[in-house]
C-alpha positions in Angstrom: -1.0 82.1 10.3 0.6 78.6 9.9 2.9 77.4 7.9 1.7 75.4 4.3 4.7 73.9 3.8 5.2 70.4 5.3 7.3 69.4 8.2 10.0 66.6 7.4 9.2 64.2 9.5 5.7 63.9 8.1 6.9 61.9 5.4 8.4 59.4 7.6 9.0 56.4 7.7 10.3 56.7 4.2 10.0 53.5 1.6 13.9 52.0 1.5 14.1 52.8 -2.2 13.6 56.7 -1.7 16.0 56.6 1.3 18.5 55.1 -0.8 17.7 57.5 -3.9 18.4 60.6 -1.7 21.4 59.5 -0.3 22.6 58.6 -4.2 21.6 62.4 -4.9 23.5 64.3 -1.7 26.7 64.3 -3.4 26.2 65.0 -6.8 23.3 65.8 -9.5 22.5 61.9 -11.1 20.3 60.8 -14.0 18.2 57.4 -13.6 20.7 54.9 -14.5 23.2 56.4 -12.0 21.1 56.4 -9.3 21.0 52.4 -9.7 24.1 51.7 -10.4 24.7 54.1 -6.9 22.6 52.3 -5.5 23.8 48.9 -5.9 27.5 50.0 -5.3 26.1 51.6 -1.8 24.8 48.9 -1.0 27.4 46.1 -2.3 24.5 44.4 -4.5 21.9 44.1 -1.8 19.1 46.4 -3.2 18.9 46.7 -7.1 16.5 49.1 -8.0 14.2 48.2 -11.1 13.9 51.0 -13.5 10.0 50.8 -12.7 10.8 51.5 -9.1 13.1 54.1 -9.5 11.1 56.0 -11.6 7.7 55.4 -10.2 9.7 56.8 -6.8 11.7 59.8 -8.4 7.7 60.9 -9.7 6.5 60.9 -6.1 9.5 62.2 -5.2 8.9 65.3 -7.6 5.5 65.9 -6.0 6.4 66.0 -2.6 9.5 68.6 -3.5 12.1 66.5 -2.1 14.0 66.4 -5.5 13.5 68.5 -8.8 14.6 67.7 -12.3 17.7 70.4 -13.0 18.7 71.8 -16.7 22.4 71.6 -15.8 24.3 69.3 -17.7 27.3 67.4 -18.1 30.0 68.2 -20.8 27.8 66.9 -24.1 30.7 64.5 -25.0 30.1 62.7 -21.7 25.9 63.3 -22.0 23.5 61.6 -23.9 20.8 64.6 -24.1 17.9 62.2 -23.4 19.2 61.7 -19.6 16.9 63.7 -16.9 19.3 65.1 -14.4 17.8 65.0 -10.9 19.1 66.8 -7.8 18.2 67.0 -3.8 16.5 69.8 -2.9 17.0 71.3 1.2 13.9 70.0 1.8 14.5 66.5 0.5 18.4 67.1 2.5 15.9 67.8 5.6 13.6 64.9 5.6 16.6 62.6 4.8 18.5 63.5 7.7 15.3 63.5 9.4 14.9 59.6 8.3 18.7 58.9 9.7 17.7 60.2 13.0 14.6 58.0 13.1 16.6 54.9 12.1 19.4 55.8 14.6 17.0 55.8 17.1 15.1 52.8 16.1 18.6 50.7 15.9 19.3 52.2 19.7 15.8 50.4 21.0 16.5 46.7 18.9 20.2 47.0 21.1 18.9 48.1 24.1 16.0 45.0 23.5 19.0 42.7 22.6 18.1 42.5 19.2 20.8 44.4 17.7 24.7 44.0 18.3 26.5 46.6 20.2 26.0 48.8 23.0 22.5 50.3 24.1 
């Protein structure tokens, strides 16, 4: 009998936005707006997510279980109750680190090629 459920690296390569949507989500449960402004900080201004991109990606994201919406909350004084909360799942943790291994690898062949600095 196999297993149904799928293997991590068989959603790689991943777009950059849901790379960068994980890695705002491994440290702490975010809603929407948080993830952007995570984001952009990450990434000192270079990516900007649109709010149609982010939530286009956090639906996909949904449907192939690499994040799920959680009911935990914030103090209400610091929540606005409208907010959706999303947090990484172990699978989503999984095909992430997955993802850092492939780019890892992909940066050692651009060195080793001479089109990357640093060593091969």
């Amino acid at each position: 009998m196999s297993d149904p459920s799928p293997r991590p690296d068989s959603l790689l390569p991943l777009p950059p936005a849901t790379f960068h949507i994980l890695m705002a989500l491994a440290d702490e449960d975010r809603h929407g707006y948080a993830i952007i402004q995570d984001v952009a900080v990450r990434t000192g201004g270079e990516l900007k997510l649109s709010a149609g991109t982010l939530y286009r990606s956090i639906q996909r994201m949904l449907d192939q279980g690499l994040i799920v919406e959680t009911q935990e909350r914030p103090a209400p004084e610091l929540d606005d109750e409208r907010r959706r909360y999303y947090r990484i799942t172990p699978f989503g943790t999984a095909v992430a680190r997955a993802e850092a291994r492939r780019l890892t690898q992909l940066v050692k062949l651009a060195r080793a090629s001479g089109f990357a600095p640093g060593r091969a």
